[in-house]
DSSP file (Angstrom, degrees, kcal/mol; ACC not computed):
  #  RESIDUE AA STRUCTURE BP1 BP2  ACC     N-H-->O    O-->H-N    N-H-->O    O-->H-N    TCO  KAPPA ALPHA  PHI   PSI    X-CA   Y-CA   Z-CA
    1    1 A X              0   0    0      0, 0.0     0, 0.0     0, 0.0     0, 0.0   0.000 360.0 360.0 360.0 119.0    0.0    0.0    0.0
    2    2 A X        -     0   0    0      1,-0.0     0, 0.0     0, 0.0     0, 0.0  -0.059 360.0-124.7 -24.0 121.8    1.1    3.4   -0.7
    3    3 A X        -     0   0    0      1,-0.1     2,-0.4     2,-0.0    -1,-0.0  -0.427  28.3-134.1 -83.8 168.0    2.4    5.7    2.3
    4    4 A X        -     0   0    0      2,-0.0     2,-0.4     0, 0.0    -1,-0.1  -0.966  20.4-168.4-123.1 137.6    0.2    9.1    2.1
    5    5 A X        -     0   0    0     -2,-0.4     2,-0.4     2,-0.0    -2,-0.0  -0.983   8.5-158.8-129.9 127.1    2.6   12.5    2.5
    6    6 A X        -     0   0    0     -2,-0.4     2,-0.4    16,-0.0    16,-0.1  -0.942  10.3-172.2-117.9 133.0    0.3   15.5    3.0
    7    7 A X        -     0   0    0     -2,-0.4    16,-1.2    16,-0.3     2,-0.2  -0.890  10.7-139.1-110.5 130.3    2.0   18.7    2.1
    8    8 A X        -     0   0    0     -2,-0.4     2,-0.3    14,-0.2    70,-0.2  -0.724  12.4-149.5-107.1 172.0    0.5   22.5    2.7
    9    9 A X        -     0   0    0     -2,-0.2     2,-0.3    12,-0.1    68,-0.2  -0.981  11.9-163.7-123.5 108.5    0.6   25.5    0.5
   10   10 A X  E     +A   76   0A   0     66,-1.2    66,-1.9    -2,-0.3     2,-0.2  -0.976  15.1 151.1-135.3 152.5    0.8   29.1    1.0
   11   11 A X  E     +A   75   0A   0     -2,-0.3     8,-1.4    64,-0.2     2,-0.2  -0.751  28.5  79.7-137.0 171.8    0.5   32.5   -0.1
   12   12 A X  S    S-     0   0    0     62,-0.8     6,-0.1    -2,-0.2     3,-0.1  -0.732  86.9 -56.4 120.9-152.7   -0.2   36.0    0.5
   13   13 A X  S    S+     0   0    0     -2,-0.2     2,-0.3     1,-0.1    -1,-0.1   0.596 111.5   9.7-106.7  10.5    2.0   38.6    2.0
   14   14 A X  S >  S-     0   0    0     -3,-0.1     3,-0.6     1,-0.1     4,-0.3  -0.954  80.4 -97.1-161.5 169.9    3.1   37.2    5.3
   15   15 A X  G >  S+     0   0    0     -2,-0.3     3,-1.0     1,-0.2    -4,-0.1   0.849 126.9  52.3 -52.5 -32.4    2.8   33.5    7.5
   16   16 A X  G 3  S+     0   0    0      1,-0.3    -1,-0.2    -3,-0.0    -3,-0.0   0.406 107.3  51.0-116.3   3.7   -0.3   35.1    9.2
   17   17 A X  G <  S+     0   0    0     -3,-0.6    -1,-0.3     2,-0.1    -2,-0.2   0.542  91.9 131.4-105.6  -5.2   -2.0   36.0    5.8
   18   18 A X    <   -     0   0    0     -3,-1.0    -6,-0.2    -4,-0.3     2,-0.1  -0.034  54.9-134.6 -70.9 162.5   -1.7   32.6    4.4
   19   19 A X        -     0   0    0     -8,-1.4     2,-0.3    47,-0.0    -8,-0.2  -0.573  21.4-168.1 -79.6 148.9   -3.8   29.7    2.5
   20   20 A X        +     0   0    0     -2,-0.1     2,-0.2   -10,-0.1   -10,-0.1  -0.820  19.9 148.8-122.8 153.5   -3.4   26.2    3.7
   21   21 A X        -     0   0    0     -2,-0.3     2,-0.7    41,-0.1    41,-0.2  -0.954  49.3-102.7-168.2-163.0   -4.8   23.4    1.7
   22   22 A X  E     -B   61   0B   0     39,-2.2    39,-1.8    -2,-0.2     2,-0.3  -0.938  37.3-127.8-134.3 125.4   -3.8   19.9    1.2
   23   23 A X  E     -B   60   0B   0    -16,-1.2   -16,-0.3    -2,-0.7    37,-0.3  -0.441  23.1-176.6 -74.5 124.0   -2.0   19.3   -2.0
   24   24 A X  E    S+     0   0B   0     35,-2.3     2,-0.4     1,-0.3    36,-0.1   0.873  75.2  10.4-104.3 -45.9   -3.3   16.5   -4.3
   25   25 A X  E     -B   59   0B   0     34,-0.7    34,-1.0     2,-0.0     2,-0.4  -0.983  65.0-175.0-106.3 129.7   -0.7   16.5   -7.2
   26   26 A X  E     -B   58   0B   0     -2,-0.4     2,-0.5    32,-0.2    32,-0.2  -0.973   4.2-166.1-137.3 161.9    2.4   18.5   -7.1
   27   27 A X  E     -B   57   0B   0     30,-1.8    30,-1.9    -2,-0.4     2,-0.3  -0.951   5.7-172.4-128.3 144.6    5.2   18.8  -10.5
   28   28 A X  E     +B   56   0B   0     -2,-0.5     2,-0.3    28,-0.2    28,-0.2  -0.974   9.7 169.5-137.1 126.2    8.4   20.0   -9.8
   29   29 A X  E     -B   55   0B   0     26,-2.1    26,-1.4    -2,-0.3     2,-0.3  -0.999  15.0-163.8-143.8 144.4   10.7   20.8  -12.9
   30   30 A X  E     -B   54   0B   0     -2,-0.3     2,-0.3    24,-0.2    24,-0.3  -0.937  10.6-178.7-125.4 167.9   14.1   22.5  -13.4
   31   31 A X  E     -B   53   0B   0     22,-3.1    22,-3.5    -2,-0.3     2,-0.0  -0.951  29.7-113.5-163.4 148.3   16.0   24.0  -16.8
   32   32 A X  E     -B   52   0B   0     -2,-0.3     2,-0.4    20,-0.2    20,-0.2  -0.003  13.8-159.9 -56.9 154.7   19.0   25.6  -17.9
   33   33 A X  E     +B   51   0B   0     18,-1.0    17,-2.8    19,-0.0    18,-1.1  -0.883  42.5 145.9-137.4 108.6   18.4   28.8  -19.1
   34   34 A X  E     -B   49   0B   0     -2,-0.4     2,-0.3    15,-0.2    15,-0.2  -0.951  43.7-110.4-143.7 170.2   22.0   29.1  -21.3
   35   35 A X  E     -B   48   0B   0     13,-2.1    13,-1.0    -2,-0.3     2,-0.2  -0.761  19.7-133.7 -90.9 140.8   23.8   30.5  -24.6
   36   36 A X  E     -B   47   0B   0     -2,-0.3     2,-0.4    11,-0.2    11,-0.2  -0.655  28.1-150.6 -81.2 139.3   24.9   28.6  -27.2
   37   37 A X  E     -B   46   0B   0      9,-9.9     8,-2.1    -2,-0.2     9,-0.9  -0.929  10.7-146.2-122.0 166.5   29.0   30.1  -28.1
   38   38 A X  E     -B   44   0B   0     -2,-0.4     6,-0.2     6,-0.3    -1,-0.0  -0.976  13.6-139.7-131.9 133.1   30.2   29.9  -31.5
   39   39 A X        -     0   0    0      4,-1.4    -1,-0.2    -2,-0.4     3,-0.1   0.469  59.0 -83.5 -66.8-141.0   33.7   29.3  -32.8
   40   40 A X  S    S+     0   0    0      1,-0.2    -1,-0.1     2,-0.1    -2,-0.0   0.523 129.1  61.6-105.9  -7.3   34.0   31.9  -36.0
   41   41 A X  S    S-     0   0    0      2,-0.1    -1,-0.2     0, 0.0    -2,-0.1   0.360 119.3-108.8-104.9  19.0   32.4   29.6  -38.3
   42   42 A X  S    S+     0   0    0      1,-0.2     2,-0.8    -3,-0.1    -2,-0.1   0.883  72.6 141.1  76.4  32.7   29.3   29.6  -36.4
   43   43 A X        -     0   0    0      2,-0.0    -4,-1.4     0, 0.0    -1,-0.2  -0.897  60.7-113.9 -88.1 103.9   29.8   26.0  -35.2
   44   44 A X  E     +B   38   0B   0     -2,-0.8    -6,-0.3    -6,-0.2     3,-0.1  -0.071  39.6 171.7 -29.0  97.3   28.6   25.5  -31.1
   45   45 A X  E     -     0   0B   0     -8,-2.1     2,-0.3     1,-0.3    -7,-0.2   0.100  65.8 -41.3-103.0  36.1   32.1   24.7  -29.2
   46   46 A X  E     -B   37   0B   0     -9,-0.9    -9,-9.9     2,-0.0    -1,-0.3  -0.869  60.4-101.4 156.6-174.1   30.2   25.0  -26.1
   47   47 A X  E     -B   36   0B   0     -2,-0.3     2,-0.3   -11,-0.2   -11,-0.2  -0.952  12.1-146.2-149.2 147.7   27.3   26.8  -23.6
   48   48 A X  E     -B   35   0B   0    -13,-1.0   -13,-2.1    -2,-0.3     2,-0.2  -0.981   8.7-157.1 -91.6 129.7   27.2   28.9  -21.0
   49   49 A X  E     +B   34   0B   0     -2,-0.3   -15,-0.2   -15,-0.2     3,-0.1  -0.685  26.1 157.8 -90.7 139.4   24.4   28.6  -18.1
   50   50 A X  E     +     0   0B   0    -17,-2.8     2,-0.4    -2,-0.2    58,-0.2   0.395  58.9  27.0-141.8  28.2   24.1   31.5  -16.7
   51   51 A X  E     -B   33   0B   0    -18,-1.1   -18,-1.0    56,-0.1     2,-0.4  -0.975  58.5-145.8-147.5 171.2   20.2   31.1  -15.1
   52   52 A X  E     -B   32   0B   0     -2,-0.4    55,-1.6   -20,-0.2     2,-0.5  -0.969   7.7-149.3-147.5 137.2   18.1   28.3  -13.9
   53   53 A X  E     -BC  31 106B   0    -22,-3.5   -22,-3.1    -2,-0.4     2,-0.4  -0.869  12.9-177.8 -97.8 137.3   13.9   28.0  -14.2
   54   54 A X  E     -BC  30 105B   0     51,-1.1    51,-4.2    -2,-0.5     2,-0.3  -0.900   7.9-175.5-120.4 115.8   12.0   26.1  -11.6
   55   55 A X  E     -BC  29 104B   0    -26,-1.4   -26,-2.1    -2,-0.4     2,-0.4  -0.860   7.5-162.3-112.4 175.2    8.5   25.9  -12.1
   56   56 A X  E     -B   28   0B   0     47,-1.1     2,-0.4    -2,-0.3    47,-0.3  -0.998   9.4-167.2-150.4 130.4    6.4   24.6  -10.2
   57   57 A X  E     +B   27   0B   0    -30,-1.9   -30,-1.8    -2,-0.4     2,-0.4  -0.917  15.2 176.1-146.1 106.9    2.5   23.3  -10.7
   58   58 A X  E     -BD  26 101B   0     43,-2.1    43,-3.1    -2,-0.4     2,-0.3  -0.969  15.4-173.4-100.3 105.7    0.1   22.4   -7.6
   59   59 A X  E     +BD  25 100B   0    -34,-1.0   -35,-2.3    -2,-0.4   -34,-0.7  -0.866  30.0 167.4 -90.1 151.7   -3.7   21.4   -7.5
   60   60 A X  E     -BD  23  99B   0     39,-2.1    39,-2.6    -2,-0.3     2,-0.3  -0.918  33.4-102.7-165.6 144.2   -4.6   21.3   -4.0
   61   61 A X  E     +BD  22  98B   0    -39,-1.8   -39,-2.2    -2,-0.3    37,-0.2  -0.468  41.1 160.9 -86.2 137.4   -7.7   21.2   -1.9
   62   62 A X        -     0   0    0     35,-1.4     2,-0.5    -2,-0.3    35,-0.2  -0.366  42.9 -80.7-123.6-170.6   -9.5   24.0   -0.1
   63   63 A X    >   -     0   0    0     -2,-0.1     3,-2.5    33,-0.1    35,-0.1  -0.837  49.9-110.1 -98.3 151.8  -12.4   25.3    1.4
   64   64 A X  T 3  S+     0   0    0     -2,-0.5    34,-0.1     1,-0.3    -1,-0.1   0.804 111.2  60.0 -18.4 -52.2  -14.9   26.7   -1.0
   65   65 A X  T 3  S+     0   0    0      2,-0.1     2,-0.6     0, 0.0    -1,-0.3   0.418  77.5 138.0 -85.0   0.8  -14.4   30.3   -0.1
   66   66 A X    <   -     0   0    0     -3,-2.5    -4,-0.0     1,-0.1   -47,-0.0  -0.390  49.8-132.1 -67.3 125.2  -10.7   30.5   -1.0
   67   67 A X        -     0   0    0     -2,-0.6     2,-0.1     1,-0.1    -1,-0.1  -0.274  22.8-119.1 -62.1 134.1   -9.3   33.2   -2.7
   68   68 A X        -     0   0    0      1,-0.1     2,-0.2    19,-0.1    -1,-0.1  -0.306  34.5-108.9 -68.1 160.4   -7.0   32.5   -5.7
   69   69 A X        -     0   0    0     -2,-0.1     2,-0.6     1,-0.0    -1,-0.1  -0.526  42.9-102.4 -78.5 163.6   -3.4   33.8   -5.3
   70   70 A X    >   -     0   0    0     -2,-0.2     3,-3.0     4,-0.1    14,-0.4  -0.623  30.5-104.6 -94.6 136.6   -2.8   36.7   -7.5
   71   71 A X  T 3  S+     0   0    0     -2,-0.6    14,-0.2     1,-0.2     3,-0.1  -0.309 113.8  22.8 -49.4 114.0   -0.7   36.4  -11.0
   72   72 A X  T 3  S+     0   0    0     12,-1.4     2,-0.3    -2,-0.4    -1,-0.2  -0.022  96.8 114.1 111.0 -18.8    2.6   38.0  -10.0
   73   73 A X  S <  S-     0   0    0     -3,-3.0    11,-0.7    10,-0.1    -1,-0.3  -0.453  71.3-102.0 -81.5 141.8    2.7   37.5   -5.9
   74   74 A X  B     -F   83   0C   0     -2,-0.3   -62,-0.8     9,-0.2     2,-0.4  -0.246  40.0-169.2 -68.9 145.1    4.9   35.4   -4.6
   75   75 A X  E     -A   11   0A   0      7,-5.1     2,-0.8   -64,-0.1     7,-0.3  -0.885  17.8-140.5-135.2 159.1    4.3   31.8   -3.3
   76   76 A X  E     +A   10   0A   0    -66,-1.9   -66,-1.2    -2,-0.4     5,-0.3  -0.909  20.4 175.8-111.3 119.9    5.8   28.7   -1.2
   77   77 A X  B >  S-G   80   0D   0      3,-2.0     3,-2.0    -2,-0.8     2,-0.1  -0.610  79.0 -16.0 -73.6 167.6    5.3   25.2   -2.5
   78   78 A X  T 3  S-     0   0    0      1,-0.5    -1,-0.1    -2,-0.3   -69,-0.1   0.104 130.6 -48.9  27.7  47.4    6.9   23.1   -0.7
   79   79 A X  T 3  S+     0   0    0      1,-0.2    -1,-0.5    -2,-0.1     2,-0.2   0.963 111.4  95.0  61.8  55.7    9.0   25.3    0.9
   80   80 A X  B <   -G   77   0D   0     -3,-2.0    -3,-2.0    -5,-0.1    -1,-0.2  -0.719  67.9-118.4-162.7 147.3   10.4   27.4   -1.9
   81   81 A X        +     0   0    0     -5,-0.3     2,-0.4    -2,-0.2    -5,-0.2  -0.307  36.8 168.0 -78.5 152.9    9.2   30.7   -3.1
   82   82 A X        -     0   0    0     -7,-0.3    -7,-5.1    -2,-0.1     2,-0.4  -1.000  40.3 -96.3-168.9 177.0    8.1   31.2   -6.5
   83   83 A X  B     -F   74   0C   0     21,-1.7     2,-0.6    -2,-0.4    21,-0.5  -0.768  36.5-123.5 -88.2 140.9    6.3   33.7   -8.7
   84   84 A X        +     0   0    0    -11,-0.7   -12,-1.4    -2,-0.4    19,-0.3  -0.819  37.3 172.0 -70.9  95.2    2.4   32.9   -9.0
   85   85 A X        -     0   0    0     -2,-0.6     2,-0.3     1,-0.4    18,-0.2   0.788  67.0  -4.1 -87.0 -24.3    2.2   32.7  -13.3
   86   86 A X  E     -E  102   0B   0     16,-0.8    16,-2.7   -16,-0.1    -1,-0.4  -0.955  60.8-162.1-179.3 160.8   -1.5   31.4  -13.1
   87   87 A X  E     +E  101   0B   0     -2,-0.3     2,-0.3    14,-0.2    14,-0.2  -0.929   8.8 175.2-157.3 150.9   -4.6   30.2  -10.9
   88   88 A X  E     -E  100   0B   0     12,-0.5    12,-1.3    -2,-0.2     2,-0.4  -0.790  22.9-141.2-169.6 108.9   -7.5   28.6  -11.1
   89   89 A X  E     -E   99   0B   0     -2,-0.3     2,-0.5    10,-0.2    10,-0.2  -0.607  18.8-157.6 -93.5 139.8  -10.2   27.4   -9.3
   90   90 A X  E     -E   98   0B   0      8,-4.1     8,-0.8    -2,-0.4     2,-0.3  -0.925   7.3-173.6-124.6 122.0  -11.9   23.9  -10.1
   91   91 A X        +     0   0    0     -2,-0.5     2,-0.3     6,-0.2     5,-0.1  -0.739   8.6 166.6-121.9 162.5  -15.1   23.0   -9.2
   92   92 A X        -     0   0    0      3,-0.4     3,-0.4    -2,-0.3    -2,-0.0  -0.975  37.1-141.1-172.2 150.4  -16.7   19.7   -9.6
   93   93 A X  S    S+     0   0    0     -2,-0.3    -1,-0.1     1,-0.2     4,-0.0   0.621 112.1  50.8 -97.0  -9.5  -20.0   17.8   -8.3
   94   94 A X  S    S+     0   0    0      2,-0.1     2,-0.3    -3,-0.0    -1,-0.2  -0.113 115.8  41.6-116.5   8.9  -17.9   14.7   -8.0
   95   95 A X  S    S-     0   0    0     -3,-0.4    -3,-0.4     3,-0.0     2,-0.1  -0.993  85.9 -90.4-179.2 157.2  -14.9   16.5   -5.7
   96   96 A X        -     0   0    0     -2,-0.3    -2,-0.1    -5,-0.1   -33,-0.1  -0.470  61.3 -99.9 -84.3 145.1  -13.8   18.7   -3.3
   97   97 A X        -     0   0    0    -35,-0.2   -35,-1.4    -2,-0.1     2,-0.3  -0.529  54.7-171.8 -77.7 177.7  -13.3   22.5   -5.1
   98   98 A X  E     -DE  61  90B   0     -8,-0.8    -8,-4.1   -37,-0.2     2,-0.4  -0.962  21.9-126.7 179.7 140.7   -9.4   22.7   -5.7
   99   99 A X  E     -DE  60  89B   0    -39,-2.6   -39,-2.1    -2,-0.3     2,-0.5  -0.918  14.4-159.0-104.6 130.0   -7.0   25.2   -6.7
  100  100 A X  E     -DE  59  88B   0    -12,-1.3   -12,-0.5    -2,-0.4     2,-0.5  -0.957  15.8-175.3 -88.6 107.9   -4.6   24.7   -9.5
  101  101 A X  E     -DE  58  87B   0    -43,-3.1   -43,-2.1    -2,-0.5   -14,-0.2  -0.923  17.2-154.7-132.8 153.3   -1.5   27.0   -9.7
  102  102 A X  E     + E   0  86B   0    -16,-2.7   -16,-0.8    -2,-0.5   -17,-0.2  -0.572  26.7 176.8 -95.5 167.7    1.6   27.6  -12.2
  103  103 A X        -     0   0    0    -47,-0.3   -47,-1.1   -19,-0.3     2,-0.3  -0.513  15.1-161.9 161.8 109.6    4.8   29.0  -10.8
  104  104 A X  E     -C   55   0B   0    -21,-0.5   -21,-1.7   -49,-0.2     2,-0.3  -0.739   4.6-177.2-118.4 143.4    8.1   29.9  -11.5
  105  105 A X  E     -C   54   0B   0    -51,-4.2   -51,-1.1    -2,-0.3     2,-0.4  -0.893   9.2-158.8-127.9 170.8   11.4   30.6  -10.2
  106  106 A X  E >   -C   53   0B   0     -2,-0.3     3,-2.3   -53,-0.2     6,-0.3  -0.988  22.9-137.7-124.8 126.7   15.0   31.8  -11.1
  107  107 A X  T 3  S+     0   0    0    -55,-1.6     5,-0.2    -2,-0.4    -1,-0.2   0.966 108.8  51.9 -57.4 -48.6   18.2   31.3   -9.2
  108  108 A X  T 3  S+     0   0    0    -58,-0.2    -1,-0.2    -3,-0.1     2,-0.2   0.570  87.9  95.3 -23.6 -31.0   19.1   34.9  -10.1
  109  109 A X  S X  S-     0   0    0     -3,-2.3     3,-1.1     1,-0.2    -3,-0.0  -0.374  76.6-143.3 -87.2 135.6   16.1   35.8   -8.8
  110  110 A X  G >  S+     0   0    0      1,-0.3     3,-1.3    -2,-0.2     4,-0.3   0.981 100.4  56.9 -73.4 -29.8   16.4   37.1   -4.7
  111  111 A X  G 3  S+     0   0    0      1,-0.3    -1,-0.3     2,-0.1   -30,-0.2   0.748  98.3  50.3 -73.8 -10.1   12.9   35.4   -4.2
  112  112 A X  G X  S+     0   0    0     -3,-1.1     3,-0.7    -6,-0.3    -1,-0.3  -0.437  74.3 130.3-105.1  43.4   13.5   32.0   -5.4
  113  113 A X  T <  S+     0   0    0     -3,-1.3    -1,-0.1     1,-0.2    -2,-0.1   0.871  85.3  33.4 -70.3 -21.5   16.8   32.0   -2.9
  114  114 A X  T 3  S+     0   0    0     -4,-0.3    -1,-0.2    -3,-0.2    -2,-0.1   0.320  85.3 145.1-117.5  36.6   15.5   28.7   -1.6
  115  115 A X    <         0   0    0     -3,-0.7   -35,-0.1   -35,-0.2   -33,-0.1  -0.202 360.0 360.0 -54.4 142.9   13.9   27.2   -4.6
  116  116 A X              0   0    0    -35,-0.1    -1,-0.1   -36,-0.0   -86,-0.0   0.776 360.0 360.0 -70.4 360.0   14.2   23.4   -4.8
């Protein structure tokens, strides 16, 4: 049988403003963000990285009355900050409502310093 790991979620602008909910899926992803260099005949002899993307994608179950996070405030999944890119609330006769959010981060970026 499967072990069950229940995770929370929050946003807003402080601990004592936050959403809790209990997260039903979560995707975690990272990518280079680099340049390709070129010798003089336009051949690739290498890359430089010089960023990294994290995104991040959560549905997670709420109460009814929750407020979406807003596109552009920052948010913690699973204990890392990230940018709110999109939200969505999902309603169903068959299911508890549930929030879907996108989310990105950058190392560069001072708000993603503890991005996974």
């Amino acid at each position: 049988m499967a072990e069950t790991v229940t995770m929370n979620a929050s946003w807003g602008v402080s601990a004592s403003a936050s959403v809790e909910g209990i997260v039903t899926d979560l995707s975690l992803s990272e990518e280079a963000i680099h340049q390709p260099l070129q010798n003089e005949t336009g051949a690739v002899v290498g890359s430089t990285q010089y960023d990294t993307r994290k995104t991040a994608t959560a549905t997670i179950q709420v109460k009814a009355a929750t407020a979406l996070p807003t596109a552009g405030s920052e948010i913690t999944i699973a204990g890392a900050k990230y940018c709110c890119t999109r939200a969505e609330k999902v309603y169903s006769n068959k299911d508890y409502v549930k929030i879907r959010v996108d989310a990105e981060a950058y190392t560069n970026w001072a708000g993603a310093a503890t991005a996974p």
